[in-house]
N, C-alpha and C positions, 0 to 999 in steps of 0.2 A: 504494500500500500504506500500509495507517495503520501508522505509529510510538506504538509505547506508553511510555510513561515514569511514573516514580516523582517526585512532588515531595512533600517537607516541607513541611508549614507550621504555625507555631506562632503562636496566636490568645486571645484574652479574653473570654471570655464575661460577660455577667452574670448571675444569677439570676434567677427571680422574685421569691424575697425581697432578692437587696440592691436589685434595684430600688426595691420599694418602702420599702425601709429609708432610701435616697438620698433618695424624696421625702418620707416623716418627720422626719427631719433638719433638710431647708430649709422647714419648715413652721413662723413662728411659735406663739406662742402662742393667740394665737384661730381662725387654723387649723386648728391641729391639732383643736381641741375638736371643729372644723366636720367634722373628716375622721373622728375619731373617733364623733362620733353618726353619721355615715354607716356606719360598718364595723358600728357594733353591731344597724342596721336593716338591713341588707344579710346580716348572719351571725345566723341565730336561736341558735347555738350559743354564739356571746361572749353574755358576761355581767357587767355591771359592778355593782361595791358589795360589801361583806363580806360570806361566806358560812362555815355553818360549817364547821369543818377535815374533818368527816366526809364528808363533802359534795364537796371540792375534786377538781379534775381533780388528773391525773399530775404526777410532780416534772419541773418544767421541764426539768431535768438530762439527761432521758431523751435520747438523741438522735431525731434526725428522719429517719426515712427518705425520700429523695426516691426520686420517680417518673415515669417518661418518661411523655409526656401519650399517646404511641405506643403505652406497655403496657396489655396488656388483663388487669386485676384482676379476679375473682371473690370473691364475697363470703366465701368461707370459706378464703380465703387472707390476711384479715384477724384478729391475734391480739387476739381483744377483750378478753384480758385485759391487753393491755398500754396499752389506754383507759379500762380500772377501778381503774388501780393506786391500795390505798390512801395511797400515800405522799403525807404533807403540803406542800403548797406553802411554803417560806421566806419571813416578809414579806419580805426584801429584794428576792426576787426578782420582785414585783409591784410597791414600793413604795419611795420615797429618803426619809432620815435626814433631811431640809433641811424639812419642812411640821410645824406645830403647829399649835394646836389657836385657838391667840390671833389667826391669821395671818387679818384679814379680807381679804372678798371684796368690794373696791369697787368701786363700779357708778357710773354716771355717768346721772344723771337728763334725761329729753328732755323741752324741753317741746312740748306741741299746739297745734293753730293750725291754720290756715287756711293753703293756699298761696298762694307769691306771685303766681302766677295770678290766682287766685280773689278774691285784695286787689283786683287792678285790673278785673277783670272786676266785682264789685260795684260800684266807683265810675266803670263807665260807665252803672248806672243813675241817674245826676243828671243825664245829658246827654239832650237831643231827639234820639233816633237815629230816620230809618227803617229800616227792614227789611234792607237793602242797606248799610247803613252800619254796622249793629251788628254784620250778619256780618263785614264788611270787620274794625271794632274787634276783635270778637274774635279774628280769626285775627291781627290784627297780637298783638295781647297775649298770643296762645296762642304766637308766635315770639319774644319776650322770651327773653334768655339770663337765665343766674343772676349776671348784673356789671349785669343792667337795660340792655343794648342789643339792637336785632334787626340781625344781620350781614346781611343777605342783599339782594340788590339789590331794588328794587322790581317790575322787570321778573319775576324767578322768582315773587314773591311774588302778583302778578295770575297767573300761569300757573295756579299752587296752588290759586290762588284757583277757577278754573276746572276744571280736573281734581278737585279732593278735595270741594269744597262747593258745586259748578254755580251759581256765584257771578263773569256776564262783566261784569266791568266795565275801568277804564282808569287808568293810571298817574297820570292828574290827581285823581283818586277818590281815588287809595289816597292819594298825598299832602296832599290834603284831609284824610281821614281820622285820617293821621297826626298832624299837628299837633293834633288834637283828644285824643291817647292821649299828647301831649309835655306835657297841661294835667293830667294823672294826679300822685298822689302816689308814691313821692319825686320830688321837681325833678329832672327828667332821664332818666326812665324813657322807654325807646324809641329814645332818639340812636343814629343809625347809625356814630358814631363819637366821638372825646372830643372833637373841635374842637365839634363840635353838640351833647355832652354839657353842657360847661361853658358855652355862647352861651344854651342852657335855661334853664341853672341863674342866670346873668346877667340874664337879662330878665326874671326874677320876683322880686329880687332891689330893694326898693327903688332909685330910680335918682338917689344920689348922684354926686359930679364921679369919684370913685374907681372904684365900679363903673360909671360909661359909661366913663370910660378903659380899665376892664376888658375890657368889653364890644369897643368900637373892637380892642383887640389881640390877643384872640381871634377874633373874625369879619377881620378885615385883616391883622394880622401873628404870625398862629397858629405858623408856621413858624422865624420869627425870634425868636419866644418859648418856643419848644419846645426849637432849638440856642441858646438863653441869649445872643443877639446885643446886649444891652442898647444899647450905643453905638448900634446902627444904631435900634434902638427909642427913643430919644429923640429922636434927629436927625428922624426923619420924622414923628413924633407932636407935635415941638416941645417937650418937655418938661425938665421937671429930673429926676433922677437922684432926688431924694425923693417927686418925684410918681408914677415909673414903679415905687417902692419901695412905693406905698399899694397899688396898683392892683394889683402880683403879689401882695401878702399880702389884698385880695380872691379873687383865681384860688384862691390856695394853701388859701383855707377852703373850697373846693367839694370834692363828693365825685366821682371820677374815675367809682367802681362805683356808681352811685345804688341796683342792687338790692340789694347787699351791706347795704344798712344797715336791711333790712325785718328784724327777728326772728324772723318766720314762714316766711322763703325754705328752703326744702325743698335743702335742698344736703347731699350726703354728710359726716355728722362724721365724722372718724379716731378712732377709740376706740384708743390707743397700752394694750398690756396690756403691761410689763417682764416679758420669757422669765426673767429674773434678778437677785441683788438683792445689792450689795454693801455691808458695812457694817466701821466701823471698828470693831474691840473692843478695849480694854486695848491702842491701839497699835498694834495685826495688821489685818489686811483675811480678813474671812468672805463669804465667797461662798455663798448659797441658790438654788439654780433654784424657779422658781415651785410650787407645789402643782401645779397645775393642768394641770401636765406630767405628771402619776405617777398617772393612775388608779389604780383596782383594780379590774380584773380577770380573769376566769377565765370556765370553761365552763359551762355552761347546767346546771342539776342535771334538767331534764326529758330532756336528750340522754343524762346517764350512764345514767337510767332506761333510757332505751330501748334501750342497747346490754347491760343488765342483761336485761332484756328477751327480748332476741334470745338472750343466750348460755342463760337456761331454759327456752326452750322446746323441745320435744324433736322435733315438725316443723316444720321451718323455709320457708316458702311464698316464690314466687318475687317478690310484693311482701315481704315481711321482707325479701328477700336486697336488691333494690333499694332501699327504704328503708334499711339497714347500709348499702350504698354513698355516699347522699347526706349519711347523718351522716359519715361516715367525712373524705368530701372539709371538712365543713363542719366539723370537729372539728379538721382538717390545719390550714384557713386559720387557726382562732381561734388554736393555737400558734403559728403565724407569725405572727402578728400580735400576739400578747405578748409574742414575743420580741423585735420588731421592736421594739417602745415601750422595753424595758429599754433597748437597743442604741442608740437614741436617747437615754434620759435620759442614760447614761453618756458619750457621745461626746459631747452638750452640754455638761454638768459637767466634763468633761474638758478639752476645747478655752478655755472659757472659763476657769477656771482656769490655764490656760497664759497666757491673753492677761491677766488679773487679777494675776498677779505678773511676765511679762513688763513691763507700765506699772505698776509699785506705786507709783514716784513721785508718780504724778498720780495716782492714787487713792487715796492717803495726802494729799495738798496740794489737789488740781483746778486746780493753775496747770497749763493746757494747754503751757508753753514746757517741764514737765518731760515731757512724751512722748516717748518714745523714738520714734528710724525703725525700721518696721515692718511688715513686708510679710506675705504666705502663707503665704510659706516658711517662714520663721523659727519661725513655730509645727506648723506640720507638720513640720518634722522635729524639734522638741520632744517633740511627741505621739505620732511615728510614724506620722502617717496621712496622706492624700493631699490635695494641696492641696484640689483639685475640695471635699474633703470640710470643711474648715475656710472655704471659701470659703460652702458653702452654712448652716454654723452662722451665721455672720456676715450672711449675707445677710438683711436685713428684722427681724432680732430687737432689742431693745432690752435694757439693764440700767437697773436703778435707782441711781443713785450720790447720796450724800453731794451732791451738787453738780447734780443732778437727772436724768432720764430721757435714757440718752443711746443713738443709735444706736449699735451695736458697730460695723460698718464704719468709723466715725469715727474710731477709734483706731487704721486703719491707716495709714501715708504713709511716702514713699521718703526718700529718706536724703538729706543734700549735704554735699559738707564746709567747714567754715568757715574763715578763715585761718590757723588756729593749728592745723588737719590734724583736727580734731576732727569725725566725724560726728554732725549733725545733722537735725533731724525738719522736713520741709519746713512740716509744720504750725505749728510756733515760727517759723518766717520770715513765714506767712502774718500770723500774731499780732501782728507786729513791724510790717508791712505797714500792717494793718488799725489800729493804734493812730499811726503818722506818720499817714494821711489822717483821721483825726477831729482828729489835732492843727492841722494846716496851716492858712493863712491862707486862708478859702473865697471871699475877692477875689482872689486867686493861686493857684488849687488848682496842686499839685506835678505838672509831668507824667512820665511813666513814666522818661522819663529823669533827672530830679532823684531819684525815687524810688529809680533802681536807683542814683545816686551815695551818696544817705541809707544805706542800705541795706549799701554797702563799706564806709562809714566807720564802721560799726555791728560792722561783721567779719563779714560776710556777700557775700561776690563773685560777685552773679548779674547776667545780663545784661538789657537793654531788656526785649529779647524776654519774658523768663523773670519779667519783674515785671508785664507786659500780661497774661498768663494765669496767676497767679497774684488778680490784680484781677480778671478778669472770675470767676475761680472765688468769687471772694466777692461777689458781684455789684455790682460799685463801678464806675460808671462813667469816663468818660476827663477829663483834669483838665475841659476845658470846660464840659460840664456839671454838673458839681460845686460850678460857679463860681457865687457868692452878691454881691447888691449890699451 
């Protein structure tokens, strides 16, 4: 016999609008613009740029009726007068106090050219290729990364070779081959790794007593020069200490990336746009969110037409009624979706604002040692809002400061406390850190353990461990290799 029973359960749903209200949010600034031309191609109903008051959709005010996607609407259960309402839209409520008119739009100039391909694929026509060798050439140069090496074994690369350009040949070929794409501009383009990068860059390299000493310790003791072994490299090379001294400031004028230094190399720029812009005034700190955040706009004036439309006509046909449906739905999104942009710009401005006078120290001075510790929370339960959601303001956006373009996540870091019981910002330890190793003696570099004694005696009590990951987060190597003749 089945047993029936009663359970509770109490659950969280999200909407479809805070969802996508969540990912406007964590949309920077040239995102959003990206997401934004999307919705306006997608919805013929938005409409962005000033329009006149006559003209405008409903007061935002209005509430929103939702609808189970389950219910079945008919068109004349639709109040079209409540999609004609004359009442005037508020600028505020399409637009923030923080954009003028002075406020340029800067753009960052690209220039053209030629890819880095295409550089070295022209200057294998100075070389005597057959038919069989040019293919070979090209497909090694079409494997070229954007640092000027090709990673991939030679073996895959005859396979390729045979599967994609019906091109059989043999490993001795390709190697053949290669050496002839090692004689390309820049010195060093094609090394399958930096030992063969820099041995490239050595053998074209006038051959003074300095650079063959070079030479010899790259091609022979690449390893024992990599982990900075000097003693054991002078002992076996026979040398002095001023001689092994010419030879690494040879190595050290090579370039590691040979393609890095084509101007034409086709590599992703980062175009950094500031979500926000902090500035000192009379003494105060003014916070502006970008323009660029605060469109304007509103609904389509061909859609109110048409729902004008619909309401005088006196038979109403079952395409009208369907057509009043698809506006209807497409009328819903565009106020979600305005709504959705206001609720963003204020939960930006807000949040940031919390964290702008939370650190006012440092953004009154930008000595990093006055950062407060500062986590999530701290400002969520300032703001009243969920961390999830101060997390995702902070994720990816940038401010402009006095002191230049800075990631917000930056300014956040956990707490320690220092001898005298005073919590502080792990970021002024790292600072603290990060200034003893530029100081130190780089024929002694300090290792983790002298650090973390520096470090007490400074009134800071962290251990070994704690000052190891502290250095690799500033990407500072172990005292050894740090180590300078």
């Amino acid at each position: 016999m089945l047993k029936q029973y009663l359970q509770f359960k109490l659950s969280q749903k999200l909407s479809p609008q805070q969802i996508q209200l969540m990912k406007l949010i964590q949309l920077p600034t040239q995102a959003f613009e990206q997401r934004l031309k999307q919705e306006l191609e997608e919805n013929p109903a938005l409409d962005t740029g000033k329009e006149d008051k006559d003209n405008e959709y409903e007061d935002m005010d209005n509430s929103q009726d939702e609808y189970d996607d389950n219910d079945k609407i008919e068109a004349e259960d639709i109040n079209v007068d409540d999609y004609l309402s004359d009442d005037e839209i508020p600028d505020y409520r399409t637009s923030v106090n923080n954009y003028s008119a002075d406020d340029d739009e800067k753009s960052i100039p690209y220039a053209s050219g030629t890819s880095f391909t295409q550089h070295l694929k022209t200057q294998l026509n100075t070389y005597r290729l057959n038919d069989e060798e040019r293919d070979i050439a090209e497909f090694l140069v079409g494997s070229v990364d954007e640092s000027g090496y090709i990673r991939r074994e030679l073996s895959d690369i005859m396979d390729d070779l045979a599967f994609t350009q019906n091109v059989y040949t043999t490993e001795d070929k390709i190697e053949h081959v290669l050496k002839i794409v090692h004689q390309l501009d820049p010195a060093g383009v094609g090394a399958r790794d930096l030992q063969e990068c820099l041995s490239i860059q050595l053998k074209r390299k006038e051959q003074s007593p300095d650079v063959a000493l070079a030479l010899n310790i790259i091609n022979n003791a690449f390893e024992r020069f990599t982990k900075k072994h000097y003693k054991k490299l002078m002992s076996k090379f026979d040398i002095s200490e001023e001689q092994l001294k010419d030879a690494i400031h040879e190595i050290e004028r090579l370039n590691p990336k040979p393609g890095g230094s084509y101007s034409g190399n086709t590599r992703m720029i980062e175009h950094v746009i500031p979500d926000f812009a902090i500035k000192i005034v009379n003494g105060e700190l003014e916070l502006t969110l970008n323009g660029r955040n605060a469109p304007e706009l509103h609904v389509s004036r061909e859609y109110n037409n048409m729902l004008k439309g619909y309401k005088e006509s006196k038979e109403k046909s079952k395409s009208q009624k369907d057509a009043v449906m698809f506006i209807k739905q497409k009328l819903d999104a565009a106020k979600w979706f305005i709504e959705a942009i206001k609720q963003r710009q204020q939960t930006l401005f807000v949040t940031m604002s919390s964290i702008m006078h939370y650190q006012k120290e440092y953004f009154l001075t930008g000595d990093e040692r006055n950062l407060r510790p500062m986590i999530l929370k701290d400002i969520a339960d300032e703001i009243e809002m969920d961390v999830s959601t101060v997390s995702r303001v902070a994720n990816s956006k940038y401010v402009d400061t006095p002191y230049g373009t800075k990631l917000i996540k930056e300014f956040f870091s956990e707490s320690m406390t220092n001898d005298q019981g005073e919590e502080v910002s792990t970021r002024e330890i790292k600072k603290i850190l990060e200034t003893v190793i530029e100081e130190e003696n780089k024929k002694k570099p300090l290792t983790d353990e002298a650090l973390a004694k520096i470090l007490k005696e400074k009134g800071y009590p962290i251990a070994r461990r704690t000052v190891a990951k502290y250095r690799e987060q500033l990407d500072i190597s172990v005292a050894r290799l740090r180590k300078e003749l």
